[in-house]
mmCIF file as gemmi writes it, N, C-alpha and C atoms, coordinates in Angstrom:
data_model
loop_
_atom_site.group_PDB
_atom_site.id
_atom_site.type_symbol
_atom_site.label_atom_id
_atom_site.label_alt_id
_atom_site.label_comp_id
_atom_site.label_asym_id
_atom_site.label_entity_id
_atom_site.label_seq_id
_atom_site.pdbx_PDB_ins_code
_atom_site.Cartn_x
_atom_site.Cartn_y
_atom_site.Cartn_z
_atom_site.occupancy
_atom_site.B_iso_or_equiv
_atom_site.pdbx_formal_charge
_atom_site.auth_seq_id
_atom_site.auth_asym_id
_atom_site.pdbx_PDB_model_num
ATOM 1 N N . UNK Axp A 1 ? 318.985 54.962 197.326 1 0 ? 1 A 1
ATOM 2 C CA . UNK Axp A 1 ? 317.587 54.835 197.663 1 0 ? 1 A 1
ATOM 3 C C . UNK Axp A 1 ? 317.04 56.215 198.01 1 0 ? 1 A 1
ATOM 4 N N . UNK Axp A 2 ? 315.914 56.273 197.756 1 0 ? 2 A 1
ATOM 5 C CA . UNK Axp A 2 ? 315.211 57.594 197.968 1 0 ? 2 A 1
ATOM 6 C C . UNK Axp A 2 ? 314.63 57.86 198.972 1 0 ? 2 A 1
ATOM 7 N N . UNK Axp A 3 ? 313.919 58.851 199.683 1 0 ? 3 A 1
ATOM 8 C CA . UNK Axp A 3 ? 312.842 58.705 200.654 1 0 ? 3 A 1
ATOM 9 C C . UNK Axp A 3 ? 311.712 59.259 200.022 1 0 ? 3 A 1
ATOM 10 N N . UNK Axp A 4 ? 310.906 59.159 200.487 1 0 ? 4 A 1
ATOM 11 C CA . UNK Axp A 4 ? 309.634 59.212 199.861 1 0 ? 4 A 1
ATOM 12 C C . UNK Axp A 4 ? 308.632 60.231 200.931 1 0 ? 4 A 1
ATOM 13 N N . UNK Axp A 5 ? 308.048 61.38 200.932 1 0 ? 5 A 1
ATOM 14 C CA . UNK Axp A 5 ? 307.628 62.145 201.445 1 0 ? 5 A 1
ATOM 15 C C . UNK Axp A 5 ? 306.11 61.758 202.499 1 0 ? 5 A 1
ATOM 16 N N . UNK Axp A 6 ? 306.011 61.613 203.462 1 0 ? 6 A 1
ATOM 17 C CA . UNK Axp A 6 ? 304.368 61.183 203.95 1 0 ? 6 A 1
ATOM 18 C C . UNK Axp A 6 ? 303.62 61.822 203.271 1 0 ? 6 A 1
ATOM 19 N N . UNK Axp A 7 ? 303.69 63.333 203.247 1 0 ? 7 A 1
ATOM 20 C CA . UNK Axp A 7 ? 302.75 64.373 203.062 1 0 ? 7 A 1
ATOM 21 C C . UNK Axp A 7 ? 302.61 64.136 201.529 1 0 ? 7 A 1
ATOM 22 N N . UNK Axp A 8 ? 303.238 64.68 201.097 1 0 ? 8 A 1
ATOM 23 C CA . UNK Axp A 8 ? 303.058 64.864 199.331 1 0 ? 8 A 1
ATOM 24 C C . UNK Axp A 8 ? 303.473 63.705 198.576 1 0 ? 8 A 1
ATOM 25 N N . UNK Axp A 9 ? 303.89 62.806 198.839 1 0 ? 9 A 1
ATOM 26 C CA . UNK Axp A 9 ? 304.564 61.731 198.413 1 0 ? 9 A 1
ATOM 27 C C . UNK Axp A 9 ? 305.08 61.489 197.403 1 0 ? 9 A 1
ATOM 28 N N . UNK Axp A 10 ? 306.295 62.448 197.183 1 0 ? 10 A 1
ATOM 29 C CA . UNK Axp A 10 ? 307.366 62.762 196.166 1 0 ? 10 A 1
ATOM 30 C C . UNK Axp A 10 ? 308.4 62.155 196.676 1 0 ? 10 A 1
ATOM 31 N N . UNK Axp A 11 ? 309.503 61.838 195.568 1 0 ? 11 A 1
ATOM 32 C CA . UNK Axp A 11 ? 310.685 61.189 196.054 1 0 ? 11 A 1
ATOM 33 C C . UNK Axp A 11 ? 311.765 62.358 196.379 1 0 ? 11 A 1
ATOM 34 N N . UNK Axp A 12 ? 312.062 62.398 197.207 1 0 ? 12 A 1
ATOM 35 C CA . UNK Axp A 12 ? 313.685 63.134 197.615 1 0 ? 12 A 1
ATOM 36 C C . UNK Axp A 12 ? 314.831 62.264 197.944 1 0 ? 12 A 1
ATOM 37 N N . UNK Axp A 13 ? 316.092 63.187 197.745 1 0 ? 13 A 1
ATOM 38 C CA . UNK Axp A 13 ? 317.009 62.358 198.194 1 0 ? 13 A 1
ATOM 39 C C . UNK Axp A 13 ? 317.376 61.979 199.555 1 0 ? 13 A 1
ATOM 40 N N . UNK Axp A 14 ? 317.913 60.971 199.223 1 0 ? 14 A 1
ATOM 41 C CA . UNK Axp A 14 ? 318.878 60.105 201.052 1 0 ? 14 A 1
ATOM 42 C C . UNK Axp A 14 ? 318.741 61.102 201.552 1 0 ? 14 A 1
ATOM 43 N N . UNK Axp A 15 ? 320.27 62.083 201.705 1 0 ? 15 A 1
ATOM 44 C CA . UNK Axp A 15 ? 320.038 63.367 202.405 1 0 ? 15 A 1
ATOM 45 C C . UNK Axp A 15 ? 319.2 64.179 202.624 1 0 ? 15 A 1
ATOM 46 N N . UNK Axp A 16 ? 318.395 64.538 202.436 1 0 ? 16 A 1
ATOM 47 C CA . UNK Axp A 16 ? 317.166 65.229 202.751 1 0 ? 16 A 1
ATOM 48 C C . UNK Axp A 16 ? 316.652 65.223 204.337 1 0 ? 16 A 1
ATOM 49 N N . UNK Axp A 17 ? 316.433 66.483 205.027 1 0 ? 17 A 1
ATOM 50 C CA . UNK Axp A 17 ? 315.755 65.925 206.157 1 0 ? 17 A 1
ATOM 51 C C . UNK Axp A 17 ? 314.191 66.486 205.97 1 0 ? 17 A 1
ATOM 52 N N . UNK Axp A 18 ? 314.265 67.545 205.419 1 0 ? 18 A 1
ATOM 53 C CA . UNK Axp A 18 ? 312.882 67.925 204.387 1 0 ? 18 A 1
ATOM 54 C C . UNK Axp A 18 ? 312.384 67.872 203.483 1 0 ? 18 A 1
ATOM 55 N N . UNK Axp A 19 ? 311.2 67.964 203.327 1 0 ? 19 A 1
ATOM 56 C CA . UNK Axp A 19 ? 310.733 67.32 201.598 1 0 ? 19 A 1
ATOM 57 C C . UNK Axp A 19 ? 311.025 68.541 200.827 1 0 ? 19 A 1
ATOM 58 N N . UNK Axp A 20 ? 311.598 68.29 200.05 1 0 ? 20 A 1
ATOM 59 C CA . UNK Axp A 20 ? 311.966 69.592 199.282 1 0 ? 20 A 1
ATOM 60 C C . UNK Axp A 20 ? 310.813 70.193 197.78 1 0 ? 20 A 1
ATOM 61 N N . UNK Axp A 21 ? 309.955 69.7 198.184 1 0 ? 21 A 1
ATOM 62 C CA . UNK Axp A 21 ? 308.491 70.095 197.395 1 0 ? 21 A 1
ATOM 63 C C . UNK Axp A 21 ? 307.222 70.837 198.491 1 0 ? 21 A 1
ATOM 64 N N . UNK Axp A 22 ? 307.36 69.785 199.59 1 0 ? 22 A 1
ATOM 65 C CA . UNK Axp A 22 ? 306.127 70.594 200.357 1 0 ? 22 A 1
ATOM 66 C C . UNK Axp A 22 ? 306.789 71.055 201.758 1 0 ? 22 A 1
ATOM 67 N N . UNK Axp A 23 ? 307.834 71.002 202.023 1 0 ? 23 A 1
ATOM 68 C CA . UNK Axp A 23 ? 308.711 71.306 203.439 1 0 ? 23 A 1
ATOM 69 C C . UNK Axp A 23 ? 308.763 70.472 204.641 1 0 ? 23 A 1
ATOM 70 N N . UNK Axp A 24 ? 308.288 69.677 204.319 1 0 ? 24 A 1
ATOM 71 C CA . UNK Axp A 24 ? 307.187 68.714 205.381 1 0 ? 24 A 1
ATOM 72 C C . UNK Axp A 24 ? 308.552 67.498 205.763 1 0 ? 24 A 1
ATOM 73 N N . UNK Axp A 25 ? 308.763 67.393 207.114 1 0 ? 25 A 1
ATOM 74 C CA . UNK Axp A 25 ? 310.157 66.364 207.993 1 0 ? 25 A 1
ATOM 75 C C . UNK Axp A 25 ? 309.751 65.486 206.953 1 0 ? 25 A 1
ATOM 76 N N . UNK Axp A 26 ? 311.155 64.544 206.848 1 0 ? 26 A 1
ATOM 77 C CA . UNK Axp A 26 ? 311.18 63.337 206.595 1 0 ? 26 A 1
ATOM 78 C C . UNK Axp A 26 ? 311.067 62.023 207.207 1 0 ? 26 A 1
ATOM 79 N N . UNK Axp A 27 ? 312.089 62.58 208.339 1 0 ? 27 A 1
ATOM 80 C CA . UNK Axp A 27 ? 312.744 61.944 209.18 1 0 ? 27 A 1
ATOM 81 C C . UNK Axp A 27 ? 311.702 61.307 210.289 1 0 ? 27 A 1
ATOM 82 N N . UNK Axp A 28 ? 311.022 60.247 210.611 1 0 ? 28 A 1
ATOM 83 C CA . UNK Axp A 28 ? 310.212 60.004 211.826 1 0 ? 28 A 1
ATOM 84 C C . UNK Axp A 28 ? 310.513 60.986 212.899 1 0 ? 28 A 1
ATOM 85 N N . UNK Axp A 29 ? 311.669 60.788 213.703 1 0 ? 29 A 1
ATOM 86 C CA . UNK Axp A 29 ? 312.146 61.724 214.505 1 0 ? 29 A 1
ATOM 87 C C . UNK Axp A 29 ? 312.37 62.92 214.277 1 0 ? 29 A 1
ATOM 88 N N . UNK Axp A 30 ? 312.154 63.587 213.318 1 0 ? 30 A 1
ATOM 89 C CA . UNK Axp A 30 ? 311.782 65.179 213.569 1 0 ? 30 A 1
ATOM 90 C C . UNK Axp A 30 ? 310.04 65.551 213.224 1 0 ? 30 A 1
ATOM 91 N N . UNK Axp A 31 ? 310.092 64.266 212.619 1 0 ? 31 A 1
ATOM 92 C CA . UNK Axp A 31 ? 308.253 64.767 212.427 1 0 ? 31 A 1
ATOM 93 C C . UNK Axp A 31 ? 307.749 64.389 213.924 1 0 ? 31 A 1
ATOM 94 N N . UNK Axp A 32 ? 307.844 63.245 214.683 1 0 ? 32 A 1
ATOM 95 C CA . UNK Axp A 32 ? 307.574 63.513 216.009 1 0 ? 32 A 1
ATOM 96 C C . UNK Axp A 32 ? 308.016 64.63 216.799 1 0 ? 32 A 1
ATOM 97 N N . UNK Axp A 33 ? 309.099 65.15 216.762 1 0 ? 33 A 1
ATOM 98 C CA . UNK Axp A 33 ? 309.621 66.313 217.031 1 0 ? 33 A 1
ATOM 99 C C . UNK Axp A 33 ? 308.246 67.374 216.955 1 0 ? 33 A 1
ATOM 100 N N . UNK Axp A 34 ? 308.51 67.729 216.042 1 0 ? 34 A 1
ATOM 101 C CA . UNK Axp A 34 ? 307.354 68.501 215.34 1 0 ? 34 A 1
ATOM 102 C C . UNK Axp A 34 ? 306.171 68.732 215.993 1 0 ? 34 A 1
ATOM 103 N N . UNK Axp A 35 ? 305.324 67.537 216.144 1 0 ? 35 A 1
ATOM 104 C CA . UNK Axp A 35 ? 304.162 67.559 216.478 1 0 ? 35 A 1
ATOM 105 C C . UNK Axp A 35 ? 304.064 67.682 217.989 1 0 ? 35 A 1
ATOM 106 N N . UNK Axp A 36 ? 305.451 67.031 218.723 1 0 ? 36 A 1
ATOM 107 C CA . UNK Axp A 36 ? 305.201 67.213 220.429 1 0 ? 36 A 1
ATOM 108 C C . UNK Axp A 36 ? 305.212 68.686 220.241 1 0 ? 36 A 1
ATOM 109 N N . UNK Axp A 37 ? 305.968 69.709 219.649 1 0 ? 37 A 1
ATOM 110 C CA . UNK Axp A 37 ? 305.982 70.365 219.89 1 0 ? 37 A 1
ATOM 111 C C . UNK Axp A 37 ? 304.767 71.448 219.711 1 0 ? 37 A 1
ATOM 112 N N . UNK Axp A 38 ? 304.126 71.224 218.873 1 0 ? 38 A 1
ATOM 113 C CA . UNK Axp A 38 ? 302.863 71.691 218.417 1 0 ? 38 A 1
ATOM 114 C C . UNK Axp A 38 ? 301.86 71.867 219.613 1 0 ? 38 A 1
ATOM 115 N N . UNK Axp A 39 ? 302.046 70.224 220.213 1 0 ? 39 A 1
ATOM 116 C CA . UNK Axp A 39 ? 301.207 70.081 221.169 1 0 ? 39 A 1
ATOM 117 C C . UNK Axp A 39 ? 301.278 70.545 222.281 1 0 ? 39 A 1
ATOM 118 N N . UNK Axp A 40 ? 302.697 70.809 222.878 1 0 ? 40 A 1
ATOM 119 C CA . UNK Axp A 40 ? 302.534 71.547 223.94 1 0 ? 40 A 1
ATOM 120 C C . UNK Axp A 40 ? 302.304 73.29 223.588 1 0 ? 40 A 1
ATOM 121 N N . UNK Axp A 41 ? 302.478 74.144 222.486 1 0 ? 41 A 1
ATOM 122 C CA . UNK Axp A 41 ? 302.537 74.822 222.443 1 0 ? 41 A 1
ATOM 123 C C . UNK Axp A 41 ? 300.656 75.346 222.337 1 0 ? 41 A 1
ATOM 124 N N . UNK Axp A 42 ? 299.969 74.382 221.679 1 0 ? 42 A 1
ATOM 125 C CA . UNK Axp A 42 ? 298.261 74.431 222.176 1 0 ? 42 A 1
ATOM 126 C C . UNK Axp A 42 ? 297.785 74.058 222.924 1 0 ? 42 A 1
ATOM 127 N N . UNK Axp A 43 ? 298.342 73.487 223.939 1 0 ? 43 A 1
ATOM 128 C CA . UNK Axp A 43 ? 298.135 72.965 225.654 1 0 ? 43 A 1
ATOM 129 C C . UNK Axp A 43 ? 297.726 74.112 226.39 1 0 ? 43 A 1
ATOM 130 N N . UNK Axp A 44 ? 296.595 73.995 226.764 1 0 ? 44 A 1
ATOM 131 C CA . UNK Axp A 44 ? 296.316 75.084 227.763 1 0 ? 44 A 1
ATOM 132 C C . UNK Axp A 44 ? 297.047 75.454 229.045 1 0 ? 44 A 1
ATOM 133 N N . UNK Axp A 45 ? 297.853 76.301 229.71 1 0 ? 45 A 1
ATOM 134 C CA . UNK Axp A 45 ? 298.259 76.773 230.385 1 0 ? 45 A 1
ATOM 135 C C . UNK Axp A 45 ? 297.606 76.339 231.782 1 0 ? 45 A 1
ATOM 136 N N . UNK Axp A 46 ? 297.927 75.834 232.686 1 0 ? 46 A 1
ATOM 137 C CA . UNK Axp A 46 ? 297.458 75.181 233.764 1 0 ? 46 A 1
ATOM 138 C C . UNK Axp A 46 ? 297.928 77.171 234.635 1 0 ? 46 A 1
ATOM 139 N N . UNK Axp A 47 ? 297.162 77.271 235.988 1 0 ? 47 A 1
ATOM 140 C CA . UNK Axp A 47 ? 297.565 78.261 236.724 1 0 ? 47 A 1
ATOM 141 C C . UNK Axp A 47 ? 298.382 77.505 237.963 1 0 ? 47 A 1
ATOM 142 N N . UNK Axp A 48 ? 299.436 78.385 238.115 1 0 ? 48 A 1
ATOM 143 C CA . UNK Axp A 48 ? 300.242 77.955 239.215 1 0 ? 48 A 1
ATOM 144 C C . UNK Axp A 48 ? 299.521 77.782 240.619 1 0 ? 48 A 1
ATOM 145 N N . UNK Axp A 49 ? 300.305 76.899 241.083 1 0 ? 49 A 1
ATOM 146 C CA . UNK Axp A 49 ? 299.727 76.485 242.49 1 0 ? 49 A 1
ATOM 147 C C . UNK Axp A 49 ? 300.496 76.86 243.377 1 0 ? 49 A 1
ATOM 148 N N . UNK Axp A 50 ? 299.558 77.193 244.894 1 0 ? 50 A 1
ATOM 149 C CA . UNK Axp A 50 ? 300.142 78.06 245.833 1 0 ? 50 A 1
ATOM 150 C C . UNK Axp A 50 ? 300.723 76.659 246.772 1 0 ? 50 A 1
ATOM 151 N N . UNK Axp A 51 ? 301.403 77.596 247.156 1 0 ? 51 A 1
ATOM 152 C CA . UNK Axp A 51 ? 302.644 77.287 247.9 1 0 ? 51 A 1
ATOM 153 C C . UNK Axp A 51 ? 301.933 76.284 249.158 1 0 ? 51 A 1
ATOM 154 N N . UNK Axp A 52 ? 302.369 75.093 249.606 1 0 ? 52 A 1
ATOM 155 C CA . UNK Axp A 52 ? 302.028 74.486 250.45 1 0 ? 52 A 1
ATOM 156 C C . UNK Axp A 52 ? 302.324 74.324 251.594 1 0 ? 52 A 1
ATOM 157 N N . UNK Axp A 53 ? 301.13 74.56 252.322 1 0 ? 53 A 1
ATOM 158 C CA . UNK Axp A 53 ? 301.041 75.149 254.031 1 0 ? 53 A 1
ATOM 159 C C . UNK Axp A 53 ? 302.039 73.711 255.211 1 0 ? 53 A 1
ATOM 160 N N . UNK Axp A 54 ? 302.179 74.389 256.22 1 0 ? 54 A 1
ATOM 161 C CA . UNK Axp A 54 ? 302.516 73.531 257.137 1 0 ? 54 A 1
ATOM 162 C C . UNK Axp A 54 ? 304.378 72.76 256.714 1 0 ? 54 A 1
ATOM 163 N N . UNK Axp A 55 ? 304.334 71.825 257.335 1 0 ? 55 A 1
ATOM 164 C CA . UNK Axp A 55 ? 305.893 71.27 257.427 1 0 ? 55 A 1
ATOM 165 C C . UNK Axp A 55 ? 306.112 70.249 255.751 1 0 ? 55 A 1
ATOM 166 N N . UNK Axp A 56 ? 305.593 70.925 255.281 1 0 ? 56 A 1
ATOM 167 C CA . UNK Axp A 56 ? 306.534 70.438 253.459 1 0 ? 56 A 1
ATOM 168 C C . UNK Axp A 56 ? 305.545 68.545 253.128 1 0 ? 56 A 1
ATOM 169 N N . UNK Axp A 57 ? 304.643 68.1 254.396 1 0 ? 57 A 1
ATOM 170 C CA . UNK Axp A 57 ? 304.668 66.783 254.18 1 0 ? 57 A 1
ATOM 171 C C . UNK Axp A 57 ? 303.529 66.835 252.409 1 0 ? 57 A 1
ATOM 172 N N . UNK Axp A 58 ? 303.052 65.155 252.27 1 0 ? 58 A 1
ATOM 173 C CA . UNK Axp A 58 ? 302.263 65.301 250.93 1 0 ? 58 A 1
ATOM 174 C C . UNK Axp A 58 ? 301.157 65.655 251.523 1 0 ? 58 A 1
ATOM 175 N N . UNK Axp A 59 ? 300.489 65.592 252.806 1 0 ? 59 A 1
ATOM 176 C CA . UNK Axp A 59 ? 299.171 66.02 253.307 1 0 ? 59 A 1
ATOM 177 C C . UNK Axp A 59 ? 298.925 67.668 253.766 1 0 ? 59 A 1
ATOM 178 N N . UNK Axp A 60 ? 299.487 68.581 253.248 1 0 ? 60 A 1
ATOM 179 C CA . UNK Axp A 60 ? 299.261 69.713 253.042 1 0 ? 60 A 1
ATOM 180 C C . UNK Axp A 60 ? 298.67 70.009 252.328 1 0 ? 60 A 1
ATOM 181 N N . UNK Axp A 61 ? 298.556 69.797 250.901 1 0 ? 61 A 1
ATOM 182 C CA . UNK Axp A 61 ? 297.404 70.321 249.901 1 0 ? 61 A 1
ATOM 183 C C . UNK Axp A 61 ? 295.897 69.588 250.825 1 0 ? 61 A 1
ATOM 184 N N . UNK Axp A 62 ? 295.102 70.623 250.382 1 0 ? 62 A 1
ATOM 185 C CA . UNK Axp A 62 ? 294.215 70.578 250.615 1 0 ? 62 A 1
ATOM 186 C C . UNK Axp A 62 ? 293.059 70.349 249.313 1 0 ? 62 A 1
ATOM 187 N N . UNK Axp A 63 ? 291.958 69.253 249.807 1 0 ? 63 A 1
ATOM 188 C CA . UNK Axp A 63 ? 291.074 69.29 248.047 1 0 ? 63 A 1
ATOM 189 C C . UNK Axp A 63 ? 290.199 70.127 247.722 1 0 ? 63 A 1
ATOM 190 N N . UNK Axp A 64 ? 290.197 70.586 247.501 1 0 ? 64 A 1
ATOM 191 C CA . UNK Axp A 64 ? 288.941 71.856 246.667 1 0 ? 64 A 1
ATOM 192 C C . UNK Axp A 64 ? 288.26 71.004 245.881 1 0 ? 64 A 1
ATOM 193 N N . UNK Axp A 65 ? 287.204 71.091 246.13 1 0 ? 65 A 1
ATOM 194 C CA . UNK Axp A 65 ? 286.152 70.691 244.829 1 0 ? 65 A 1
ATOM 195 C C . UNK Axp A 65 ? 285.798 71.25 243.862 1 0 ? 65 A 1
ATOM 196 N N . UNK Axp A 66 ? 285.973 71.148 242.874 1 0 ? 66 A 1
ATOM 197 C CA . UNK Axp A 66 ? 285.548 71.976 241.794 1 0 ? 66 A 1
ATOM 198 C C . UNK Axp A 66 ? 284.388 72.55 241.693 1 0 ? 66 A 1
ATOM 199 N N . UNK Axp A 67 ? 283.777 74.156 241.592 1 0 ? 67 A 1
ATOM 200 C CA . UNK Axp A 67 ? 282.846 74.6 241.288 1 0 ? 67 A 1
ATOM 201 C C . UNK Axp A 67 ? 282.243 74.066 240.498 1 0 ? 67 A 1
ATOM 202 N N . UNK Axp A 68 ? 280.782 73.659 240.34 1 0 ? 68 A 1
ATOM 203 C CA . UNK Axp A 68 ? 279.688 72.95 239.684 1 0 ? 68 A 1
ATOM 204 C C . UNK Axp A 68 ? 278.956 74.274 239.367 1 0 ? 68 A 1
ATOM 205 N N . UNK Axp A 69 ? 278.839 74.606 237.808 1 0 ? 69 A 1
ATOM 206 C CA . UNK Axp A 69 ? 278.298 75.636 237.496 1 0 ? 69 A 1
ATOM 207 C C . UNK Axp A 69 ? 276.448 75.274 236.868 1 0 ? 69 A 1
ATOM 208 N N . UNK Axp A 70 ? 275.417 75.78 237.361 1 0 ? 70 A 1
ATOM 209 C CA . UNK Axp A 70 ? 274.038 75.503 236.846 1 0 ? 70 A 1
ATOM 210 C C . UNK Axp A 70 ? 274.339 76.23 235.501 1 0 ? 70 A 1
ATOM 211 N N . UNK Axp A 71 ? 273.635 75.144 234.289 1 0 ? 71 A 1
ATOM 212 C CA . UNK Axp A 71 ? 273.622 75.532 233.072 1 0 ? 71 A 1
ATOM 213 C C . UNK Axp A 71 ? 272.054 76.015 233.083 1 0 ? 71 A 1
ATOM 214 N N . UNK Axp A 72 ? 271.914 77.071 232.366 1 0 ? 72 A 1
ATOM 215 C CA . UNK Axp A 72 ? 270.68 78.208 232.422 1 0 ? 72 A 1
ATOM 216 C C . UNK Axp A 72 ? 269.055 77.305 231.574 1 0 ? 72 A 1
ATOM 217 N N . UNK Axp A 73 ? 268.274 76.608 232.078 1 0 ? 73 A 1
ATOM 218 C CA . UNK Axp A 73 ? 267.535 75.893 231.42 1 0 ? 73 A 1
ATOM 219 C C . UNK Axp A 73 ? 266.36 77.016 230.636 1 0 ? 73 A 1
ATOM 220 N N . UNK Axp A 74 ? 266.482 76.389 229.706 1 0 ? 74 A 1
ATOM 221 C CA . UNK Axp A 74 ? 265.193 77.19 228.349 1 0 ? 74 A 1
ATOM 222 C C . UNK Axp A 74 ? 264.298 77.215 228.878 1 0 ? 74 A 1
ATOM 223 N N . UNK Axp A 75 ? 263.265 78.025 228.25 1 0 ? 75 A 1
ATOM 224 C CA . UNK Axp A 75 ? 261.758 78.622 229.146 1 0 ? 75 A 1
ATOM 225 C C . UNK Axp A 75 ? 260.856 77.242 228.206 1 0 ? 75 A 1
ATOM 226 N N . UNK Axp A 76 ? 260.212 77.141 228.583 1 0 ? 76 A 1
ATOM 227 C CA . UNK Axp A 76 ? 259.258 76.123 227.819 1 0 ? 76 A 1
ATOM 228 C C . UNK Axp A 76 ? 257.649 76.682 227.688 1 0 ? 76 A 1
ATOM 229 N N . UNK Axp A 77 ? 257.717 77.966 226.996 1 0 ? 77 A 1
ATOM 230 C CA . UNK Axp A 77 ? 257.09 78.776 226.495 1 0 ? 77 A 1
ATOM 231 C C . UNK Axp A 77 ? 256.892 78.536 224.662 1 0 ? 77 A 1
ATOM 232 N N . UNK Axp A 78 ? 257.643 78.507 224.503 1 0 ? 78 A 1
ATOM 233 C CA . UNK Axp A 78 ? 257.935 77.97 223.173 1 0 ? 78 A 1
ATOM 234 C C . UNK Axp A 78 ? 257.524 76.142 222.993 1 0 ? 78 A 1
ATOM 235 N N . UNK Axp A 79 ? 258.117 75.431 223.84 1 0 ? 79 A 1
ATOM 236 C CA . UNK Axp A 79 ? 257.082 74.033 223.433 1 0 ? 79 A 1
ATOM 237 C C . UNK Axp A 79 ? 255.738 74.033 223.122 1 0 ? 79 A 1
ATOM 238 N N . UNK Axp A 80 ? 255.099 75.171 224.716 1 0 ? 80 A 1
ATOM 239 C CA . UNK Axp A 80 ? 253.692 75.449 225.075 1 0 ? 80 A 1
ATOM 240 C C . UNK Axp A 80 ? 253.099 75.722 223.612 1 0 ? 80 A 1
ATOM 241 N N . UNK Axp A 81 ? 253.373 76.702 223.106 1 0 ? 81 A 1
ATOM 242 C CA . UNK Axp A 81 ? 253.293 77.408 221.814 1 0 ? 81 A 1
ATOM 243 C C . UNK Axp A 81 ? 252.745 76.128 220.692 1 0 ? 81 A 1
ATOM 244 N N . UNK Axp A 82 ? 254.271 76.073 220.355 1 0 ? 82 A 1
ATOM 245 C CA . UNK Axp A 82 ? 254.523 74.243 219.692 1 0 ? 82 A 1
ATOM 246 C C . UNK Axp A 82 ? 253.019 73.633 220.148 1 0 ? 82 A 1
ATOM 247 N N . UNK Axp A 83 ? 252.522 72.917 221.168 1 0 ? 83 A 1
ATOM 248 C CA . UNK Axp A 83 ? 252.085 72.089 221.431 1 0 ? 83 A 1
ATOM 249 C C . UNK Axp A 83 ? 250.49 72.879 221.146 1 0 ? 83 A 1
ATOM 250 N N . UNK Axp A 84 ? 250.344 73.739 221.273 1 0 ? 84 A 1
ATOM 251 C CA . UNK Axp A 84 ? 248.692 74.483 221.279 1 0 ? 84 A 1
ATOM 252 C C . UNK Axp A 84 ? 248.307 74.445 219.914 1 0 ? 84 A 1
ATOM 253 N N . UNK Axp A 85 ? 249.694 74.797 218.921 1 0 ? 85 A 1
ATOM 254 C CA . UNK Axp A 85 ? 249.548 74.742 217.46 1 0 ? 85 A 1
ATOM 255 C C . UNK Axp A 85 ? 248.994 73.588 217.071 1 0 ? 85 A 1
ATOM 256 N N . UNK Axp A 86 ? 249.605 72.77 217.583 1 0 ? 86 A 1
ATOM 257 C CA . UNK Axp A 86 ? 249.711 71.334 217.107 1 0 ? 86 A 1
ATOM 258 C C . UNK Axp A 86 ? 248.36 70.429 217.305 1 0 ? 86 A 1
ATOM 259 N N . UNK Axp A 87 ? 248.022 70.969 218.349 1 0 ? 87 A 1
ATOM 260 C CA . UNK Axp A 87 ? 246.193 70.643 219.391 1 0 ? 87 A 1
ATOM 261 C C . UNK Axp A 87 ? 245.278 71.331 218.489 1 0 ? 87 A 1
ATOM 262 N N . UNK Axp A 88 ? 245.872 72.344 217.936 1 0 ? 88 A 1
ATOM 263 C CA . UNK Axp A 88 ? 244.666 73.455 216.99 1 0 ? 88 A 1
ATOM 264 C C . UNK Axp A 88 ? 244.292 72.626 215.302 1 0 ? 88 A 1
ATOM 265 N N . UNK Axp A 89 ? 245.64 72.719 214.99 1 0 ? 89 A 1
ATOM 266 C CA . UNK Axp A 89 ? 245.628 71.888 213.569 1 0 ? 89 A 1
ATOM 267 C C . UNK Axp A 89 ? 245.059 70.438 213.772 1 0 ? 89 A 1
ATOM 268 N N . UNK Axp A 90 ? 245.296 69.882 214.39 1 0 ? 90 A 1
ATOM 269 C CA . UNK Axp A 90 ? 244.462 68.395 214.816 1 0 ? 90 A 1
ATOM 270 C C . UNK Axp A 90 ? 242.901 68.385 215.041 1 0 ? 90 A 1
ATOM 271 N N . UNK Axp A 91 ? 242.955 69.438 215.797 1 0 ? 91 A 1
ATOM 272 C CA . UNK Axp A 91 ? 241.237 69.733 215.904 1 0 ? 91 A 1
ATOM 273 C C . UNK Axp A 91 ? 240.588 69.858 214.455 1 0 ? 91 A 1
ATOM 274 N N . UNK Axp A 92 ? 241.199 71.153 214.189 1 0 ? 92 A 1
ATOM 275 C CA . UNK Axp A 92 ? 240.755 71.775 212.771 1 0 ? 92 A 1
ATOM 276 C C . UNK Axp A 92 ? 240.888 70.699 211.395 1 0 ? 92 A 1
ATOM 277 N N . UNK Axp A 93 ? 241.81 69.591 211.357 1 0 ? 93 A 1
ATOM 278 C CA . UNK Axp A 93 ? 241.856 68.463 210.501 1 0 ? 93 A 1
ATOM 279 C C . UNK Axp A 93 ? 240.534 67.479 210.969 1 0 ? 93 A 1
ATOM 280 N N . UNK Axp A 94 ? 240.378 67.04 212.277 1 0 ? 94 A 1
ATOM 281 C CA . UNK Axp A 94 ? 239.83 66.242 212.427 1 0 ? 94 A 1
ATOM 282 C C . UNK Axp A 94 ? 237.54 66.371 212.466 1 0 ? 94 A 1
ATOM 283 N N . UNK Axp A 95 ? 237.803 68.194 212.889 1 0 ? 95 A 1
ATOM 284 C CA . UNK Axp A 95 ? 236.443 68.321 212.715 1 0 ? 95 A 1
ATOM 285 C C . UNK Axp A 95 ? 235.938 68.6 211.326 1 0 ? 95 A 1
ATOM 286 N N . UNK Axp A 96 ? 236.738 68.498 210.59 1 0 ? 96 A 1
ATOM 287 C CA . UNK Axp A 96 ? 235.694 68.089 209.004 1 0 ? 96 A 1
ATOM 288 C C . UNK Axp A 96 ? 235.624 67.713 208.797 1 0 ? 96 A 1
């Protein structure tokens, strides 16, 4: 019996643990392999945490709240604009 490739879907042999057309696992378990590994390797890097104060208990960390950053709001100079145009051409359509 053959295996049959996910990726390219060519037949290879039994033995095979790679597709020997596109390189690509055969095997469920190394293609999961594969991909955990992928994934931790594009996992963002968490920063280490400091060392926890007082006698070792779980109520030493302390909670920080996360900084709440203001996102910079657009000038509405440009609607104004928009909207005067828009009051002008209406006029100018409607008084002839």
């Amino acid at each position: 019996m053959s295996k049959r490739c996910p990726d390219c879907h060519r037949l290879n042999d039994d033995g095979r643990i790679y597709c020997a057309f596109c390189g690509e696992p055969l095997d469920n378990n190394v293609r999961m392999i594969k991909s955990l590994e992928k994934e931790i390797s594009a996992a963002p890097r968490e920063p280490a945490q400091s060392a926890p104060r007082g006698d070792g208990g779980d109520d030493d960390y302390e909670y920080i709240p996360p900084v709440k950053t203001r996102q910079k709001k657009g000038s509405a100079v440009p609607w104004l604009i928009l909207l005067a145009a828009a009051a002008i051409a209406l006029w100018f359509f409607l008084s002839r």
